[in-house]
C-alpha positions, 0 to 999 in steps of 0.5 A: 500500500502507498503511503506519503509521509506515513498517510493513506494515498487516496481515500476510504468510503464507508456505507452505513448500513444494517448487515443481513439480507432483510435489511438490503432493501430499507431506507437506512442502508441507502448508504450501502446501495450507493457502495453497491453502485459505486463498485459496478461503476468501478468494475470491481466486486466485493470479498469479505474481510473480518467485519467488513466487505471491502472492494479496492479500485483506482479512481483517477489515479487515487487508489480508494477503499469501498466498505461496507461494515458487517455491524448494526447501524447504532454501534458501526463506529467501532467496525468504522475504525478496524476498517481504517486502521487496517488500510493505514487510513484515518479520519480525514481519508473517510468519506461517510455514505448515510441516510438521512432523514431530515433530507426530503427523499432523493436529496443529496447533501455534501458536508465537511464535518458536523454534528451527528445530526440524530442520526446514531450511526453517525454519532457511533462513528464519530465516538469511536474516531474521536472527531466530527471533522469527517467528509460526508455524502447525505441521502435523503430518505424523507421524515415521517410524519410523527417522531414515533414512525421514524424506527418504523420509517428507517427500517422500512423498504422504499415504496413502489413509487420511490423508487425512480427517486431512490435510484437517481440520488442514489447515482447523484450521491455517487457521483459526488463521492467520486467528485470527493475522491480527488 
């Protein structure tokens, strides 16, 4: 693996989600959905290793890292940090993939660094890297309509109609990873 000056050369996409196939398909694994197209994109294929699936590919020249961690959404962080500690890679490598809920559904949003915002994957993953400072692309899933709904609302697949929205943010979000990448 390159490294410059003991770092990372290039980056490490993380997509967050919830292992196993029931939850494939809902809105809270949106994240690994961008992954799964990303590695298509990029021709590659996904092999498993300890607790994640990890696929390895070049992108204009920077060598980047796809993950998908095998661990629940509310405690992803600790899996997040094996991840990037297993390919020399640290917080500011990391581009974090997620669904959000205070997005309108089909909305993508690019931030640098901030708060969890609620969401506790997020929040794991920053506890566990010990920073905010991390590169995220946001895609939005839509709020239900009571606060109540929202476990329901996340773990719950797109609806029929939806899904024409579902899959062009989810080709906008991979876009603006690999715009992110360089």
């Amino acid at each position: 693996m390159a490294h410059a000056q003991g770092r990372l050369t290039g980056r490490v996409v993380v997509g967050l989600g919830n292992p196993g196939p029931e939850y494939r398909d809902t809105r809270h694994n949106v994240g690994q959905r961008v992954l799964d197209l990303l590695v298509r994109r990029l021709k590659k294929s996904w092999r498993r290793e300890g607790q994640a699936y990890v696929a390895q590919a070049q992108w204009r020249g920077e060598r980047v890292y796809l993950i998908k961690p095998v661990a629940f959404m509310n405690v992803c962080g600790p899996a997040v940090a094996r991840a990037l500690r297993r390919v020399g890679a640290g917080p500011a490598d990391l581009i974090l993939v997620y669904d959000d809920i205070d997005l309108p559904l089909g909305t993508v949003r690019v931030r640098m660094k901030g708060s969890a915002g609620g969401h506790n994957g997020v929040k794991s993953v920053i506890e566990s890297l010990g920073t905010s400072e991390i590169r995220r692309v946001k895609v939005g899933i839509g709020r239900p309509d009571t606060k109540a709904r929202v476990p329901d609302h996340v773990l719950a697949p797109f609806e029929e109609d939806e899904l024409p929205t579902v899959e062009a943010a989810v080709a906008d979000a991979a876009s603006r990873v690999l715009a992110l990448v360089v």
